[in-house]
C-alpha positions in Angstrom: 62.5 54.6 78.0 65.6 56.3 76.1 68.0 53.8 74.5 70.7 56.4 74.3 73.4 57.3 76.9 72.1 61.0 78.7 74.1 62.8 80.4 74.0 64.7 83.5 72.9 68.2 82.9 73.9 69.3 86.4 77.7 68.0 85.3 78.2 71.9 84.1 77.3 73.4 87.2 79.4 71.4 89.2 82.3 72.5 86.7 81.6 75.8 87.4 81.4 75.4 90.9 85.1 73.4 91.4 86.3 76.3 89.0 85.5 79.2 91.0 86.2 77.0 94.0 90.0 76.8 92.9 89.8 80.3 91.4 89.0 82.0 94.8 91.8 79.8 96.3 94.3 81.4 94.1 93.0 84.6 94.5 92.8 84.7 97.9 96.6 83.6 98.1 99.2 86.4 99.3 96.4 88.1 100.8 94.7 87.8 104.8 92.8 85.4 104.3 94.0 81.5 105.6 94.4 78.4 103.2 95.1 75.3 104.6 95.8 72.1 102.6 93.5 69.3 104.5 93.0 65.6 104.1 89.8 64.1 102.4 88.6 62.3 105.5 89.5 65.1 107.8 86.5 67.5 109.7 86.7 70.3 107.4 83.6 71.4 109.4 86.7 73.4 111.5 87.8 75.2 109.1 84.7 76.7 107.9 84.1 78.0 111.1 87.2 79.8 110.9 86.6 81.6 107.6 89.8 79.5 106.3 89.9 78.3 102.6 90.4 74.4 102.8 92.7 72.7 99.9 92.8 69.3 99.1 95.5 67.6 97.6 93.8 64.0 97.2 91.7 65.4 95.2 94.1 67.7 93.2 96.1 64.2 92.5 92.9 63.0 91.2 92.7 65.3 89.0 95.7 65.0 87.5 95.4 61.6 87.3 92.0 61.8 85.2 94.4 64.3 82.6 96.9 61.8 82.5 99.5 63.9 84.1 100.4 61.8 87.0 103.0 59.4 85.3 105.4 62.1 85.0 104.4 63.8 87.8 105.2 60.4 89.8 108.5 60.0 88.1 109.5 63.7 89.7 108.8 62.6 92.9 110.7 59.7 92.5 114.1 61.3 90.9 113.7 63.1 94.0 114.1 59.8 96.2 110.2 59.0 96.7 109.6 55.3 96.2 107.2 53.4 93.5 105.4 51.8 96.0 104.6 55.1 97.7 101.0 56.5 97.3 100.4 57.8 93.7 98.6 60.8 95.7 101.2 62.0 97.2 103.8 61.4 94.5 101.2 63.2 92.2 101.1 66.2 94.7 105.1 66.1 95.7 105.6 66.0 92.2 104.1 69.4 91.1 105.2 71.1 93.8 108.8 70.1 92.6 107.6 70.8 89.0 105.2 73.4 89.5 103.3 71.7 86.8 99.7 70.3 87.4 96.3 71.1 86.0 95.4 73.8 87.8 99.1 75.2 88.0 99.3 73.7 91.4 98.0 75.0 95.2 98.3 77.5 96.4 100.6 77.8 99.4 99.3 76.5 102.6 99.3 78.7 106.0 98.6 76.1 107.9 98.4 71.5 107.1 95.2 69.7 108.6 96.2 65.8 108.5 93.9 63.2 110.3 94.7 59.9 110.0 91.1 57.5 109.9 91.3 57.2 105.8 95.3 55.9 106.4 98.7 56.0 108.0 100.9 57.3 104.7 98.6 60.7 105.2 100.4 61.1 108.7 104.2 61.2 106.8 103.1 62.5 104.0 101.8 65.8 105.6 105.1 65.8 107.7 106.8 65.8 104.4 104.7 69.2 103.9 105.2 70.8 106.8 109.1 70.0 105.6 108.4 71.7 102.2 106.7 74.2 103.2 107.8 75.4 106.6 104.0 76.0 108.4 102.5 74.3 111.7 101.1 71.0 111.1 97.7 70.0 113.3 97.4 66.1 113.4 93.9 64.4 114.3 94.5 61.1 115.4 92.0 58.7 114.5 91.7 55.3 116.3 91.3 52.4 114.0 87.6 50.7 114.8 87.7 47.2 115.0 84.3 46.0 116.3 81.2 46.4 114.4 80.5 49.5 116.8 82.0 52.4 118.1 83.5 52.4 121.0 83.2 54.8 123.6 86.6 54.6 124.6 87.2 55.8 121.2 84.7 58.1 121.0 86.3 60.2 124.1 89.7 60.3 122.5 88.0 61.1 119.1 86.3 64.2 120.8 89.2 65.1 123.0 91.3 65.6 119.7 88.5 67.7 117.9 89.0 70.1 121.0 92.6 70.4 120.7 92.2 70.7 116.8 89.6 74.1 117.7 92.8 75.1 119.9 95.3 75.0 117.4 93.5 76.3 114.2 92.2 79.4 116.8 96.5 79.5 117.1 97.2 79.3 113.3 94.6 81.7 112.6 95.6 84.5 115.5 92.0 84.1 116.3 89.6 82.5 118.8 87.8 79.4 117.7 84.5 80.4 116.2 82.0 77.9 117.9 79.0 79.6 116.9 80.1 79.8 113.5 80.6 76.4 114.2 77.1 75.0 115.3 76.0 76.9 111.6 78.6 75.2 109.5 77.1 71.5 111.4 74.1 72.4 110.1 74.9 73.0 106.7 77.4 69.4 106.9 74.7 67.6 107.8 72.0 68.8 105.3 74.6 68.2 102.9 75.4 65.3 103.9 72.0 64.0 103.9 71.6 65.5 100.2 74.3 63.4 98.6 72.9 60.1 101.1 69.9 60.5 98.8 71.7 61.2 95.6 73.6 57.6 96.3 70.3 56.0 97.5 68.5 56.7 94.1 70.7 54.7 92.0 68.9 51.5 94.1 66.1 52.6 91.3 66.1 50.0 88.8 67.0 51.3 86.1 69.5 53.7 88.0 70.0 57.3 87.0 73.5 57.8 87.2 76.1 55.2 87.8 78.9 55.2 90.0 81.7 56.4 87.6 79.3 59.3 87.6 79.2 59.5 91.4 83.1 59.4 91.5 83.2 63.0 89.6 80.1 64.6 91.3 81.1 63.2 95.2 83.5 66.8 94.1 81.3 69.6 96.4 80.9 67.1 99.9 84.5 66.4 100.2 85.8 70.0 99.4 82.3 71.8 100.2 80.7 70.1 102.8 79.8 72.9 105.5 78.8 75.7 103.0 75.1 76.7 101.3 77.0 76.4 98.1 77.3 72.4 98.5 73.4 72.4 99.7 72.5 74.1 96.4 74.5 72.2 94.2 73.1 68.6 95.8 69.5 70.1 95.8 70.1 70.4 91.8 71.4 67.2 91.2 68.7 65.4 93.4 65.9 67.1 91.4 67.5 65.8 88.2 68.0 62.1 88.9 64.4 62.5 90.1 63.4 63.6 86.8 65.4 61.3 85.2 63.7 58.4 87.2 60.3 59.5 86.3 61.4 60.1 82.5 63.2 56.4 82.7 66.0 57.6 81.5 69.1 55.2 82.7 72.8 55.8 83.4 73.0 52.4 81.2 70.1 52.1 78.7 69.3 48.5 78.5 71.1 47.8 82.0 71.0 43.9 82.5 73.2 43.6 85.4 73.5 46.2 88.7 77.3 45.8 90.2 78.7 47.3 92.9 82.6 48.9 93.2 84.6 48.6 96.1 87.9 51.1 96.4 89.1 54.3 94.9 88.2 55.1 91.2 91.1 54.0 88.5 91.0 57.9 87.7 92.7 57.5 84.0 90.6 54.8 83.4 86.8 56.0 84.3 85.9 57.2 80.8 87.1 54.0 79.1 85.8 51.8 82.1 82.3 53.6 82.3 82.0 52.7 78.3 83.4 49.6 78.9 80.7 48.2 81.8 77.9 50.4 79.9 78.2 48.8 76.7 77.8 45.5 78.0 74.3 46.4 79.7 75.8 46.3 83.4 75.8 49.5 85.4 77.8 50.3 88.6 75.4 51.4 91.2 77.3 51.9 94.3 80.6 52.4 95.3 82.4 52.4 99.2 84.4 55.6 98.3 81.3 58.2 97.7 79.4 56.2 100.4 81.9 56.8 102.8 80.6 60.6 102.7 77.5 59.9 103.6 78.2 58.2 106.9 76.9 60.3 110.0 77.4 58.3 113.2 74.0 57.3 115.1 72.3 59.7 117.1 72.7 58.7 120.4 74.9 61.4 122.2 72.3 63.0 124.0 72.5 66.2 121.8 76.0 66.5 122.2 76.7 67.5 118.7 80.6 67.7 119.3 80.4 63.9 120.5 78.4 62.9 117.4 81.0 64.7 115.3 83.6 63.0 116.4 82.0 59.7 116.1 81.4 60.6 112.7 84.8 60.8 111.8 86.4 57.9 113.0 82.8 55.8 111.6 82.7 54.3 108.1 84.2 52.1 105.9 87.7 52.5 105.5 88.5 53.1 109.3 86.7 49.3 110.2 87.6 45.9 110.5 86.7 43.0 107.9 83.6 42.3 109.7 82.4 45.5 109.4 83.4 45.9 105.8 81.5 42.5 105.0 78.4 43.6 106.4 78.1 46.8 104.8 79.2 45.1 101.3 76.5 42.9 102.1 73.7 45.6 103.0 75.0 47.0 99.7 74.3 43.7 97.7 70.4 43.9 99.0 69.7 47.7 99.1 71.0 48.0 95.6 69.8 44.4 94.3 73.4 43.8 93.0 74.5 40.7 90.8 78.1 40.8 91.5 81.3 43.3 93.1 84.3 44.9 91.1 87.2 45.3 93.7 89.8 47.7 92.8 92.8 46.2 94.4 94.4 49.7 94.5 98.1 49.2 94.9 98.7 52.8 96.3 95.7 52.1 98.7 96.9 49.5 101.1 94.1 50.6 103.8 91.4 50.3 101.7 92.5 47.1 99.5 94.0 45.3 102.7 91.6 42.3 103.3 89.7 42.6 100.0 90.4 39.1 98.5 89.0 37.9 101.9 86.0 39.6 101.2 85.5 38.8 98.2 85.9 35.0 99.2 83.0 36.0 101.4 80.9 37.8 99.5 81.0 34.8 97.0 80.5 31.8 99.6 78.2 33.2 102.2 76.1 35.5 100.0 76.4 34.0 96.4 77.9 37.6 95.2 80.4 36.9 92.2 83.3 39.6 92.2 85.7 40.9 89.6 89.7 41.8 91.0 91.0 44.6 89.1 94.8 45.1 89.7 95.4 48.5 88.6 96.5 52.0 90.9 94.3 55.0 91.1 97.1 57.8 89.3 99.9 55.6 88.5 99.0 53.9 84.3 102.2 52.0 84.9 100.9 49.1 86.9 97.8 48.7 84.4 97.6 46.5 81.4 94.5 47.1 79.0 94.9 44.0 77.4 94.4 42.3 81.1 91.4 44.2 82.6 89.6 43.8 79.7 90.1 39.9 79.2 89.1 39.6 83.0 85.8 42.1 83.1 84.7 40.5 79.9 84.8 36.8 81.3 83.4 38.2 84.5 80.3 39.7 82.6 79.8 36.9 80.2 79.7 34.9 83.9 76.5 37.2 84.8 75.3 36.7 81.5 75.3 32.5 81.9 73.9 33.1 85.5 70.5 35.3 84.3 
């Protein structure tokens, strides 16, 4: 078994891939062909069926975020009249289009804003704050909020009814009908895909895991912004071939790893590096996370074959768009799948959705299933809310905790 740190060799190739990705985007802009700037939770199976170049600007935030830009990318936003306690996201992304700095140069213009609302309610103003900017039709999916441990079929019908309406107006802001051949192809490709990165996450219940979940955070890249396409497939196929090997050849994500944690909420994006050293040096290894699990949710099969029903099940299924119950059980099912000795919960302060409820669940993570957690106060973009000195005094008395418990 190696004692030194590996990394991923598939890491390049997905480099390359988010490159050209963003390359082809800027290329294409000023030309025929449709962008349209999307939310990470939304079904960006419907524009791939449209031939229409998705754009996210989560995931552009996060970016800039990981290169340190956001502070002052923030701070643009909010000498513009954006408050602090908005998302860092979508100060990041308000503040280079108002700065035209960012570090890719920025998005290109948008023909067309895809917002749906099961990941949060800010998403729903902060995409009318586009259309605003930007001056371009605006199509809204609106999610209901799940609060029983199952779907509901009320929900379901409303979910699928707003799927149609979405095929009707992207066929409208296209000029074009709706493609639903196309469509039924680019399902197929989802779900392969989706079922790809599913066994990426599920190998890292290997003890000693190949990757960790700081890794997962960077490579989750091709099935938020790819998921529909044979590039995504390929990439996945890659990557599962090398954690296999890397399994075989014991080689871990954490040489030595002594304790297997779990992480609950967005990455701390201008943290990771520091974090991932941090955790690793110690001997403990993050093994799952909610965030790239959340991408591997398909709802259960159980529509008959209606593959539109299923779809829309899908997207209003998962973790964020539950109740606490639901949430509990899943961090729970976590805990044995991935034979965890404790929980690190980002208490995200630009992610009230996600970080609503969390102390509640760590109460019962600790008194019902004996799970010790770890509160890190920090935001995902925004370094002005975290204190080095802190989150290191706390994870270090957490982990010397595991330690006395072994």
């Amino acid at each position: 078994m190696s004692t030194q740190r590996v990394p991923l060799k598939s890491y390049g190739r997905m480099k390359e891939i988010m490159t050209m990705y963003y390359m082809g985007a800027k290329m294409a802009e000023g030309t025929d062909q449709k962008l349209a700037w999307i939310t990470s939770g939304a079904p960006v199976e419907l524009l791939y069926a449209m031939d229409v170049i998705p754009l996210y600007p989560e995931n552009h935030a996060a970016m800039a975020g990981a290169s340190r830009m956001a502070d002052a990318l923030c701070e643009a936003a909010e000498d513009r009249g954006f408050c602090r306690d908005l998302c860092s996201y979508a100060r990041t992304d308000l503040g280079a289009i108002f700065t035209g700095t960012s570090p890719i140069g920025g998005l290109p213009r948008p023909d067309f804003l895809l917002c749906c609302n099961n990941i949060c309610g800010t998403v729903t103003k902060w995409y009318q704050e586009l259309q605003r900017i930007w001056d371009v039709p605006l199509i809204f999916i609106d999610a209901p909020y799940q609060y029983g441990m199952d779907d509901e079929p009320h929900a379901v019908d409303y979910m699928t009814a707003q799927m149609e309406e979405a095929m009707e107006a992207i066929a409208a802001a296209t000029g074009k009908p709706f493609n639903r051949d196309k469509f039924e192809e680019v399902l197929d490709l989802s779900e392969r895909a989706a079922a790809l990165w599913r066994e990426v996450q599920g190998l890292l219940a290997h003890r000693p895991a190949p990757m960790n979940s700081f890794d997962t955070f960077i490579h989750l890249g091709p099935i938020v912004t790819l998921r529909g396409t044979q590039i995504c497939i390929d990439y996945y196929e890659q990557l599962l071939a090398e954690l296999h090997e890397r399994v075989a050849d014991g080689i871990a994500a954490v040489p030595g790893e002594k304790h297997r944690l779990g992480w609950d909420n967005l990455a701390i994006w201008h943290k990771i590096k520091e974090l991932s050293t941090r955790f690793g040096e110690r001997g403990a290894a993050l093994v799952v996370s909610t965030y790239p699990e959340s991408f591997c949710y398909q709802a259960p099969d159980i529509y008959g074959g209606d593959r539109l029903r299923r779809f829309a099940a899908t997207y209003i299924g998962g973790y964020i768009n539950h109740g606490l119950e639901y949430r509990e059980r899943d961090l729970a099912s976590m805990v044995e799948k991935f034979h965890l000795d404790g929980f690190v919960m980002h208490s995200n302060r630009s992610c009230r959705a996600y970080s609503f409820g969390q102390y509640e669940l760590a109460r019962r993570l600790e008194e019902k299933h004996g799970i010790p957690t770890l509160m890190l106060e920090a935001d995902m973009n925004d370094t002005r809310t975290w204190s080095d000195e802190q989150a290191n005094t706390r994870i270090d008395a957490f982990l010397e905790s595991l330690d006395a418990r072994k």
